[in-house]
N, C-alpha and C positions, 0 to 999 in steps of 0.2 A: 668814491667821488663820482665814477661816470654812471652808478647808479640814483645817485642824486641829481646829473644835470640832465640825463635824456631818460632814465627812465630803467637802464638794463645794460649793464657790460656784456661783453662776449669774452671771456679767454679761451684761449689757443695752446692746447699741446701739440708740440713739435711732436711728429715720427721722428723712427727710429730706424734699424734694419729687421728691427722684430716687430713694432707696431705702427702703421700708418696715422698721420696724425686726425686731430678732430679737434670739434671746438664747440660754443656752448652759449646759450644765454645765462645772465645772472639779474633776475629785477624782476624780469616781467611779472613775475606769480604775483609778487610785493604791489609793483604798481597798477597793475591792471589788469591783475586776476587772472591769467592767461600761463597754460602751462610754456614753461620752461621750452628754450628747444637746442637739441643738439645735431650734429654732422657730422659725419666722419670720412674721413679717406681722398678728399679731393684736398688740391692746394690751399692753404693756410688765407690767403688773402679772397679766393672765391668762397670760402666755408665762412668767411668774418662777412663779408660784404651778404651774402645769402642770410643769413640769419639776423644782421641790419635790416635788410628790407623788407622781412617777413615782420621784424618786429616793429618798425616803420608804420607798418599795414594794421597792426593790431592796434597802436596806440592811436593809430586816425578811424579805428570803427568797425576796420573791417571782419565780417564774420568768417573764421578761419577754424578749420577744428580737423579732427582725426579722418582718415582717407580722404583728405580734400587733394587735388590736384591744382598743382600751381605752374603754369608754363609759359608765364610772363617775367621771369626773375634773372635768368640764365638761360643759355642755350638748353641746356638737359632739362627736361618735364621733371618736377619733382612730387613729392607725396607725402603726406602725414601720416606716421605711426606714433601709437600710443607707447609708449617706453615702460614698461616693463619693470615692476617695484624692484625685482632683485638685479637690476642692474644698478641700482640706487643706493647701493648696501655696498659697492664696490667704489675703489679709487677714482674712479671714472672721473667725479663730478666737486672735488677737492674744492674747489672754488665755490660755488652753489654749497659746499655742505659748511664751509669756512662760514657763507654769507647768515644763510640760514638757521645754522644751527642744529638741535636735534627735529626741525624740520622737513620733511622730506616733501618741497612741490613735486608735481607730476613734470612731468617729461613728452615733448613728440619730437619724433624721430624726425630729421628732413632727408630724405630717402633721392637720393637722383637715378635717373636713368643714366643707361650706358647711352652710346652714340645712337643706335641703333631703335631707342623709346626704350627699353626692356629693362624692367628691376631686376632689381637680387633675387628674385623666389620665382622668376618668370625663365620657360626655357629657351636656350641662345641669349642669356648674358653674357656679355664680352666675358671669358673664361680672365683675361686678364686683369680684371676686375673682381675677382670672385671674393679675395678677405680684404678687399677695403672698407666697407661696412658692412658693420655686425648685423644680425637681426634682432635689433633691444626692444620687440614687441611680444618676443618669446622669451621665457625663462633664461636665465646665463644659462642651464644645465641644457637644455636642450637645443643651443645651439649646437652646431658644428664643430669640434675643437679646431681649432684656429688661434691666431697671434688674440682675437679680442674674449677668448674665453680664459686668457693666461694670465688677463689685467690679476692684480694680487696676489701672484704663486713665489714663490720663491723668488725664481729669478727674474720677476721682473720686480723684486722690492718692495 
């Protein structure tokens, strides 16, 4: 239904003690041809509100796409990555695949800095920071093992 009245839902999986949570659009590809977008690892109500107002921007015109820089949204600079098909093939996206079906929209990643400006793949990232978000621009195999290469093994179900 809230993909009927504004255009794109976001749901929200909770973290865990094994995986940090993240969250998600659901619509956008449908209404306005614009890929999908998800975040991961920061609080549940800044990951919901972020990805509102990214989607906000898209449905009012604006031109948004892969390595764009955004540092008007949140205090942390953020970043567009293209998400990664074989991440699409995973539980990740339960909702989007529910919505869709056997289709798979694309995906960008909204990637934030640490305090400090500095990504995930930049060196002196807050170390504290290191597996809250994945790298979903690269293969699942060729990330890092970490809590988000585990999504669908055994024991996480």
């Amino acid at each position: 239904s809230q993909v009927g009245e504004r255009g794109w839902a976001v749901p929200g999986i909770l973290g865990d003690d094994d995986l940090p949570a993240w969250s998600y659009s659901v619509g956008l590809w449908l209404t306005s041809q614009f890929p999908e977008l998800v975040i991961c690892g920061a609080p549940m109500e800044n990951m919901t509100a972020i990805v509102d107002s990214i989607a906000v921007r898209v449905c009012e015109g604006a031109e948004i796409g892969p390595d764009d820089v955004i540092e008007d949204i949140c205090p942390a600079r953020l970043i567009l990555r293209p998400v990664h098909l074989s991440w699409r093939m995973t539980s990740m996206f339960e909702v989007s695949d529910e919505f869709y079906g056997f289709v798979r929209p694309p995906y960008l990643q909204v990637v934030w800095a640490d305090r400090n400006g500095r990504y995930p793949w930049e060196p002196r990232f807050q170390a504290a920071f290191a597996d809250s978000q994945p790298i979903l621009w690269l293969p699942r195999d060729d990330n890092p093992p970490g809590p988000w290469t585990r999504i669908d093994t055994p024991s996480r179900g």
